[in-house]
C-alpha positions in Angstrom: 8.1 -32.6 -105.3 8.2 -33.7 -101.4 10.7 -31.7 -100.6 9.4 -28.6 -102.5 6.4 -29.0 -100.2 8.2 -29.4 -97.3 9.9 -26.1 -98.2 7.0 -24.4 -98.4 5.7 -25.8 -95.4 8.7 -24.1 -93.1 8.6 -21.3 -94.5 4.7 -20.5 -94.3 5.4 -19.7 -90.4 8.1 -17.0 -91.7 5.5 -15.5 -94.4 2.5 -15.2 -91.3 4.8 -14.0 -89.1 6.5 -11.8 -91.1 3.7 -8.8 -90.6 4.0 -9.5 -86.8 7.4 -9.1 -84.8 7.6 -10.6 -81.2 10.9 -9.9 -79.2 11.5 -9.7 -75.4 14.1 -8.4 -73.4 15.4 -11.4 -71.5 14.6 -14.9 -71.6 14.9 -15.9 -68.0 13.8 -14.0 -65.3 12.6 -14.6 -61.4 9.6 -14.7 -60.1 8.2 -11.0 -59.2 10.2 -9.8 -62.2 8.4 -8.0 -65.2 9.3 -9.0 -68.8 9.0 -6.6 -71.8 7.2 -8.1 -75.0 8.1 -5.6 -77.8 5.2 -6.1 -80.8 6.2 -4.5 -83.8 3.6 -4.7 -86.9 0.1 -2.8 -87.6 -3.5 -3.4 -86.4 -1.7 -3.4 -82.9 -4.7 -2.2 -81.5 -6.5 -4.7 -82.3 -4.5 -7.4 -81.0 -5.9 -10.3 -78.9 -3.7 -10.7 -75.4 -6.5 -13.3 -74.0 -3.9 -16.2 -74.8 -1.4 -14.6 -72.3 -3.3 -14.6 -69.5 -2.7 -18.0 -68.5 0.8 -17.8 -67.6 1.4 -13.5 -67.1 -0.5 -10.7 -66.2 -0.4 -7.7 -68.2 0.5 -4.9 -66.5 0.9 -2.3 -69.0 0.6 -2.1 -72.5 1.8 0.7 -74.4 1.5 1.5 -77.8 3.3 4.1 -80.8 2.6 4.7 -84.0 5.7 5.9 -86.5 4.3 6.0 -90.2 2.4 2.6 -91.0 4.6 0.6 -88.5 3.0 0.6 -85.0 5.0 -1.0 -81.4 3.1 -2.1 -78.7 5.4 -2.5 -75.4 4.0 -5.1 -72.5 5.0 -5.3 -69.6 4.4 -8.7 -68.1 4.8 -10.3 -64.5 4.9 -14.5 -64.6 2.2 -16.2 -62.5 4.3 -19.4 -61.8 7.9 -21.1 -61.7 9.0 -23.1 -64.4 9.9 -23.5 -68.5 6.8 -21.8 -70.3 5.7 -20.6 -73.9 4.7 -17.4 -74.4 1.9 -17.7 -77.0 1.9 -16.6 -80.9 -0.5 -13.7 -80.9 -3.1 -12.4 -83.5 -3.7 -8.8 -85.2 -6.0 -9.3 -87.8 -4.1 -12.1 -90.4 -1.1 -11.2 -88.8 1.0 -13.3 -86.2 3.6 -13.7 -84.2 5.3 -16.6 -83.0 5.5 -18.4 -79.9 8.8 -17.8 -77.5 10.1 -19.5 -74.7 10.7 -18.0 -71.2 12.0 -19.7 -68.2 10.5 -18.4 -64.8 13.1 -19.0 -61.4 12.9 -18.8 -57.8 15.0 -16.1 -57.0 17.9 -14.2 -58.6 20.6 -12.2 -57.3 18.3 -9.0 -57.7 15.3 -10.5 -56.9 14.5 -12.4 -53.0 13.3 -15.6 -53.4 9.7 -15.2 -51.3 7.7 -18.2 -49.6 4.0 -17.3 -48.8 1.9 -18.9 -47.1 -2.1 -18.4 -45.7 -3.7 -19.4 -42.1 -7.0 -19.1 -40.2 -7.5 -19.2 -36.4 -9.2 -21.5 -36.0 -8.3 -23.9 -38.3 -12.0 -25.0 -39.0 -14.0 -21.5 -38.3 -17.8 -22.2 -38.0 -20.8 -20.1 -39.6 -21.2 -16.7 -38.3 -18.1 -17.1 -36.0 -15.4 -14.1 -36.7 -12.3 -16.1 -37.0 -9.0 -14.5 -38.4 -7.6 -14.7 -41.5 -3.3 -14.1 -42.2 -1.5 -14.3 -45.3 2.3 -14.1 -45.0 5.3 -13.0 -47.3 8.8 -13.9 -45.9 11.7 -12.8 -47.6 15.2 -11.6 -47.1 13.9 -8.3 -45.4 15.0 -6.4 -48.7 11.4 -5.6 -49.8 8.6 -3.1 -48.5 5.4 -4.8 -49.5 2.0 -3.0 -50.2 -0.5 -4.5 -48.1 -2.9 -6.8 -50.4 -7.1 -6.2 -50.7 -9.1 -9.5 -50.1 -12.0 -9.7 -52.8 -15.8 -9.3 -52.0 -17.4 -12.4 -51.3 -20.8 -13.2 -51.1 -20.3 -15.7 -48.1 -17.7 -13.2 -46.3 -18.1 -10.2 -44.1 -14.4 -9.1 -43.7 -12.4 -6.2 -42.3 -8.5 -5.6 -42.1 -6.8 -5.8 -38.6 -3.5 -4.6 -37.9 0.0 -6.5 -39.8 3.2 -7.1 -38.1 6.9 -8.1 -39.0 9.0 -10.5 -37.5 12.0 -13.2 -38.1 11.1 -16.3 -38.8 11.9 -19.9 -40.1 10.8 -20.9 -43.2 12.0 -24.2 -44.9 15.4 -24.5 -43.0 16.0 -20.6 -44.2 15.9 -17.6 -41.8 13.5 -15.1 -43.3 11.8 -12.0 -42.3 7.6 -12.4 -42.2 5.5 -9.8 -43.1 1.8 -10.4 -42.0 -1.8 -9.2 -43.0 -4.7 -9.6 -40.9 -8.4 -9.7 -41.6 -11.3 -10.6 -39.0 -13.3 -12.4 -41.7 -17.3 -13.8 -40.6 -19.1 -16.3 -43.0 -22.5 -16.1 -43.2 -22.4 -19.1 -45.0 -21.1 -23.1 -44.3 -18.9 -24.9 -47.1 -15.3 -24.4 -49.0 -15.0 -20.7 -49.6 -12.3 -20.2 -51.7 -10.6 -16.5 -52.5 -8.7 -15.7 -55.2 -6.5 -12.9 -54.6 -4.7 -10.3 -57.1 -0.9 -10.4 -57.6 1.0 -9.1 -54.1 3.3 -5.6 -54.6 6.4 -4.9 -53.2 9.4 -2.0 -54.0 12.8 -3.0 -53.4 15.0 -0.1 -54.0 12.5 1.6 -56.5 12.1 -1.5 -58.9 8.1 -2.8 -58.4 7.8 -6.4 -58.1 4.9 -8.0 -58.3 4.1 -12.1 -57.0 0.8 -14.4 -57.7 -0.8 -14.5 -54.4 -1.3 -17.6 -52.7 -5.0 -18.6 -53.1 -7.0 -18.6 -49.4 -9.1 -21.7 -49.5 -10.6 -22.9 -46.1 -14.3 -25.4 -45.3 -16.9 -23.5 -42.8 -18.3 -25.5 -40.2 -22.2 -25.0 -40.2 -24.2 -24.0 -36.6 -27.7 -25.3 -36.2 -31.1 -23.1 -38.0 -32.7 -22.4 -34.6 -29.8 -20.6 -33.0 -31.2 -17.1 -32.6 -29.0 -14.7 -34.3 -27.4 -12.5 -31.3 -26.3 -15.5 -29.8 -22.6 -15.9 -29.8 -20.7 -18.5 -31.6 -18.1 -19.6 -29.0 -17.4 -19.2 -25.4 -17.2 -15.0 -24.5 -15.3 -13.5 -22.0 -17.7 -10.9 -19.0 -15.8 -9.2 -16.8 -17.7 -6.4 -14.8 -16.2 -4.0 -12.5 -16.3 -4.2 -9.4 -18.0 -1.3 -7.0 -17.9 -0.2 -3.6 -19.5 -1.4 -0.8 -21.1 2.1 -0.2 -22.0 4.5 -2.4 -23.2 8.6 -1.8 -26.6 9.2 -2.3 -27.7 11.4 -4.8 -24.2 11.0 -6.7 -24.3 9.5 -10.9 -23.1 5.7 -10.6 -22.1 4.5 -13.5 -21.3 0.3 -14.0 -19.6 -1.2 -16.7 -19.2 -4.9 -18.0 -16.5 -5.5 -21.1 -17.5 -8.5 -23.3 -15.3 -9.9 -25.5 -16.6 -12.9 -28.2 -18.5 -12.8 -30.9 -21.5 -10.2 -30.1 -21.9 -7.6 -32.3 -23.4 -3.7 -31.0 -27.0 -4.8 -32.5 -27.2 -7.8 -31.7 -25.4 -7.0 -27.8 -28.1 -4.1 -27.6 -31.4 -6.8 -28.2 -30.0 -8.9 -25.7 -30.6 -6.3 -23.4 -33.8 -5.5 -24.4 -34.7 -9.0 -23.6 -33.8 -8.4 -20.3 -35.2 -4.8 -19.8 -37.0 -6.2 -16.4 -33.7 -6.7 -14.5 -32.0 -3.7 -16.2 -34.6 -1.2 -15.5 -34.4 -1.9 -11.8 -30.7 -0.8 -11.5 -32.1 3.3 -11.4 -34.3 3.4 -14.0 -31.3 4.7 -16.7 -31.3 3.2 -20.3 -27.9 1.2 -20.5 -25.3 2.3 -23.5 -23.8 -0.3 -25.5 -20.3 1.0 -27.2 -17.8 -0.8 -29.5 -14.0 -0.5 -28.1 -10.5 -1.2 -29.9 -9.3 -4.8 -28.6 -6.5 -5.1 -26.5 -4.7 -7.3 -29.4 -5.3 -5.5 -32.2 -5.0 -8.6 -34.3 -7.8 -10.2 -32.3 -10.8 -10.9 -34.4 -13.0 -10.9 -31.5 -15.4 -8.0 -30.5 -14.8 -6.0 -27.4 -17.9 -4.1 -26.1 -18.3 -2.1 -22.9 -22.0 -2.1 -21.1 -22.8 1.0 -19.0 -25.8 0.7 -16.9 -26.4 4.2 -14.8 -27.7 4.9 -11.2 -28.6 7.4 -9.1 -30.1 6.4 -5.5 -31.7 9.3 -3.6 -32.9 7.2 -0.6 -30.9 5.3 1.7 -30.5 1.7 1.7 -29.8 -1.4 -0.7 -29.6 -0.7 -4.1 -29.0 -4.2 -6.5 -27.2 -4.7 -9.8 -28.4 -6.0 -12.8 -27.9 -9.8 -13.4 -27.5 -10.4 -16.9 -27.2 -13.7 -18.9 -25.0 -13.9 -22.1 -25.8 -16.9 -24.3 -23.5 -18.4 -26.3 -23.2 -21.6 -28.5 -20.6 -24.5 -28.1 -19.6 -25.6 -31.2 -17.9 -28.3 -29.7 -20.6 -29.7 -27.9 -23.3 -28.3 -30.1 -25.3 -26.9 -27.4 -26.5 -23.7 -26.5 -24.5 -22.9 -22.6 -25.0 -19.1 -21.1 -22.5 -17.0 -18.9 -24.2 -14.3 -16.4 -23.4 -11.9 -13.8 -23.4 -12.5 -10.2 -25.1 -9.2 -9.6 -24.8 -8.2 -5.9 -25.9 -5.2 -4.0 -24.3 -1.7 -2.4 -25.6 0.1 0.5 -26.7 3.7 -0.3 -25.6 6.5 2.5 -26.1 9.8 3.5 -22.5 10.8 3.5 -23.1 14.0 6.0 -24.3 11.2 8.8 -21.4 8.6 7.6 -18.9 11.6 8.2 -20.4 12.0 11.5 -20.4 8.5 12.4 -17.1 8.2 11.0 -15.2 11.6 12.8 -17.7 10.4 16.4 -15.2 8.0 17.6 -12.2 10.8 17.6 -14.7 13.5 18.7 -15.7 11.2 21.7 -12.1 10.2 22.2 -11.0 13.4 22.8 -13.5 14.6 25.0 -12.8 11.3 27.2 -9.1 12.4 26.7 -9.4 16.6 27.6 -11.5 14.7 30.8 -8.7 12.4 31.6 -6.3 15.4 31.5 -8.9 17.4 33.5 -9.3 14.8 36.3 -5.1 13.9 36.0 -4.5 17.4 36.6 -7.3 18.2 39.4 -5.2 15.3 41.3 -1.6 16.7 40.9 -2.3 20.4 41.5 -3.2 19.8 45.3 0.4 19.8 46.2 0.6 23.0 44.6 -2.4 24.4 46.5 -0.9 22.7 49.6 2.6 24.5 49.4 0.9 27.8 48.7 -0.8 27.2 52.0 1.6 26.6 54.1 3.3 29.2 52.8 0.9 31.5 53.7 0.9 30.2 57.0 4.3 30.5 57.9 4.1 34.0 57.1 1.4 34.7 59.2 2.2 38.0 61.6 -0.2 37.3 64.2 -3.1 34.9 65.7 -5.8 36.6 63.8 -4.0 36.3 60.5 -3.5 32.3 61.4 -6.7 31.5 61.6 -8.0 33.5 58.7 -5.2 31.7 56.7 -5.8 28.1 58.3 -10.2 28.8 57.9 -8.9 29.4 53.8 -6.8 25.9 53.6 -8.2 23.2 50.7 -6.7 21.1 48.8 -9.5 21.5 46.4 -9.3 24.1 44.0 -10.5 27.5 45.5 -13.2 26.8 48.0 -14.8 29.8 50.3 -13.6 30.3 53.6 -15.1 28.6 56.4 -16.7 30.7 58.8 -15.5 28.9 61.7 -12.6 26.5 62.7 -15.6 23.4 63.1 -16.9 24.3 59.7 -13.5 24.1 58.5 -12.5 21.0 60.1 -15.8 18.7 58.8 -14.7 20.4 54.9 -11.1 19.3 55.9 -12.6 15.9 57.2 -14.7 15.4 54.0 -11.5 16.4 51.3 -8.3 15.2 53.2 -7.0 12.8 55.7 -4.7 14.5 58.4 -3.0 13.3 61.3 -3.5 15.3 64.8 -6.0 17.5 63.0 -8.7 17.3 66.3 -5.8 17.9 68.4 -4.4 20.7 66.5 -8.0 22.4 65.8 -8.9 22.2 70.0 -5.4 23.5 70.9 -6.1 26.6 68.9 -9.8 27.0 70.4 -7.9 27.2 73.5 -5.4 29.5 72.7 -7.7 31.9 70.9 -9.9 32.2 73.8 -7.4 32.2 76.5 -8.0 29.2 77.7 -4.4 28.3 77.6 -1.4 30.2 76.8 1.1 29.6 74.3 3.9 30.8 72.0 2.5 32.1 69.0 5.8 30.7 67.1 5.1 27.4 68.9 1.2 27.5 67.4 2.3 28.4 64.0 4.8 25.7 63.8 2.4 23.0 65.4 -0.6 24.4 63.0 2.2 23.5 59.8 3.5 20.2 61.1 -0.1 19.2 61.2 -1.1 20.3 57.8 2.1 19.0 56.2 0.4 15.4 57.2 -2.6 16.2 55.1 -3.6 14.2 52.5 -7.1 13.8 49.9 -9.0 11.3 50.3 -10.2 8.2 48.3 -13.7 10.3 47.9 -12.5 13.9 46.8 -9.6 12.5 44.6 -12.5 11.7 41.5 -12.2 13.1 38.7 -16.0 14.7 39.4 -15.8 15.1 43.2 -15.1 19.1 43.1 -18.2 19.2 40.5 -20.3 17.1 43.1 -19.2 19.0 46.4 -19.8 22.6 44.4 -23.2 21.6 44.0 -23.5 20.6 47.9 -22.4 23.4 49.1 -24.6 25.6 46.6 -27.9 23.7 48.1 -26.5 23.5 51.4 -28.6 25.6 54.0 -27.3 28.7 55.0 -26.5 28.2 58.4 -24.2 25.5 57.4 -22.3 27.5 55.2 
């Protein structure tokens, strides 16, 4: 009688399950790997899959109907390593029963994959942007779809850029693929994500791996800190301007902040300090959002523009801002500002004069030097012409005419007679035997003595070859000066 119950007993599993066929296609497979789960029976669609969702995802589920016998085909991705049951599961009174899968790390189609997830900082604090990175490494054999972070009520998050590169993982050289986010919580506490199952394509086969769940504790900041105040230390840096500046032309000024200001909050801050802005020209400043130089930074990057345009001469002052930001380290609120400083406003037609004046006076001192160098080197010139004209004088008359006519300054009159001539010559040129030279002719040219006219020529150019300018009609001016004597000079002493 036992063993007729015990009969019945084993064989009550076979009766249930007989209107419910389970089968899959492999019993072992890696970790990213689907496995197929054949159902064959009726009431398919009906069928509670709730009991697999502990161990697999379903990924797709398709069902066929041939007469009264229905198939539903899953497909199935594990969600950890290890020996694991697939469940019996229900349509209607029907069942099937439970089968065993193994899960591995790696097969020779599939990569084994390490993940891993990291913030920077470690400990982010409340309203802080900090960034988030989730990692896959692998053989280098798989293109990977980049994952979605969930909405979370304590998260404001946005995707940054991903990158690739080789790595060491475990002792094992791998290839890293990384995602970005620049995640802000609004909130303090453990914020925990949980993510959906990572895709990646290796040769046209999907694979498909639980994600690694992001878990991190939010440091809180105090309730008074005003809301546009930054969380951490920023970085200002303001261009820098001329020392001058045109008047009349647009000026623009810009400061680039980097930290953890957002356009808002960046533009109330300045509103704050309207006073000092609105001195800087009377222009509304523009407050812009900018790509960051890293564009895996989680940090904002804005650019300030303040405007200006001065249309009076003089000082014109920047803007000196303050940028408060709280410590987290200290727990105090600390400030960074400008240093401001001032530009001269010019009239640039008077700053070209002012700047061209130097050369314009330097070459009018240099055309004088020229003037007064050459003024001093053409009386040899004038000199040789002289005694050449001289030597080829015919006759007494034409002597005297010739010797009234001798300068060394350029082109004086005549004198009128040989004493007139001889105070010019005294005034413009030292000469040797001039008195004697001057009386011998007086005596020859009124017969007072008689003498060769060759003989007075040639002692008329032996004295005039001696003749030099002196120290006083040598200057550079002294022509100039003696023109103007001779101009007011009365006319008897012409």
């Amino acid at each position: 009688m036992i063993a007729r119950c015990l009969l019945i007993l084993l064989l009550l599993p076979g009766a249930a399950g007989a209107g419910l066929q389970a089968r899959l296609d492999h019993g072992s497979l890696a970790l990213g790997e689907a496995l197929g789960l054949t159902l064959t029976g009726s009431g398919l669609d009906r069928i509670d899959l709730a009991p697999l969702n502990a161990d697999f995802q379903v990924q797709a589920a398709t069902l066929s109907r041939s007469g009264k016998q229905e198939t539903l085909v899953l497909s199935l991705y594990p969600l950890h390593l290890g020996k694991c049951i697939l469940p019996a599961l229900h349509a209607g009174t029907a069942r099937s029963r439970a089968l065993p899968v193994t899960v591995t790390d790696g097969s020779a189609q599939t990569p084994r994959v390490w993940f891993r997830v990291e913030t920077d900082p470690s400990v982010p604090n409340q309203r802080q942007a900090f960034r988030l990175t989730m990692e896959a490494c692998d053989d280098d054999s798989l293109a990977w779809k980049r994952p979605l972070l969930p909405r979370h009520v304590a998260l404001y998050a946005r995707p940054l850029g991903e990158e690739q590169r080789e790595v060491n993982r475990n002792g094992v050289r791998c290839t890293a693929h990384r995602w970005h986010w620049a995640v802000i919580p609004t909130q303090a506490g453990r914020v925990s994500l949980r993510l959906a199952m990572l895709e990646a394509n290796k040769f046209g086969r999907v694979l498909r791996f639980p994600a690694p769940a992001p878990s991190f504790a939010v440091a809180a900041v105090p309730g008074w800190l005003p809301l546009d105040v930054a969380i951490g230390r920023p970085h200002i840096e303001a261009d820098g301007l001329p020392l001058t500046w045109p008047r009349g032309r647009p000026l623009a000024w810009h400061i680039e902040v980097v930290g953890g200001y957002s356009e808002d909050g960046m533009k109330a801050l300045l509103a704050v300090q309207s006073q000092d802005v609105s001195g800087f020209g009377g222009y509304a400043p523009t407050v812009e959002t900018l790509a960051p130089e890293n564009h895996n930074s989680a940090q904002s990057r804005l650019r300030l523009t303040f405007y200006s345009r001065a249309e009076t001469r003089g000082l014109l002052r920047l803007p000196k801002l303050v940028f408060p930001w709280y410590d987290p380290d200290r727990g105090r609120l600390e400030s960074l500002a400008t240093t401001g400083g001032e530009l001269r406003v010019v009239d640039p037609a008077l700053e070209a004069f002012l700047h061209w004046l130097p050369f314009l006076l330097g070459g009018v001192a240099l055309a004088a030097l020229c003037a007064c160098v050459a003024g001093r080197s053409f009386w040899r010139v004038r000199k040789r012409r002289h005694l050449a004209a001289l030597d080829a004088s015919p006759d007494l008359d034409s002597l005297l005419r010739t010797l009234r006519a001798f300068s060394l300054l350029a082109s004086p009159p005549p004198a009128a007679t040989l004493g007139l001539w001889r105070e010019r010559m005294r005034a413009e040129a030292c000469c040797t035997g001039l008195d004697a030279m001057i009386e011998a002719m007086e005596h020859v040219r009124y017969g007072e003595k008689e003498e060769d006219f060759a003989r007075s020529r040639e002692h008329v150019s032996r004295v005039l070859r001696t003749c030099r300018p002196s120290a006083s009609s040598m200057g550079c001016f002294a022509n100039w000066h003696r023109l103007g004597r001779h101009a007011h000079a009365p006319p008897g002493t012409r």
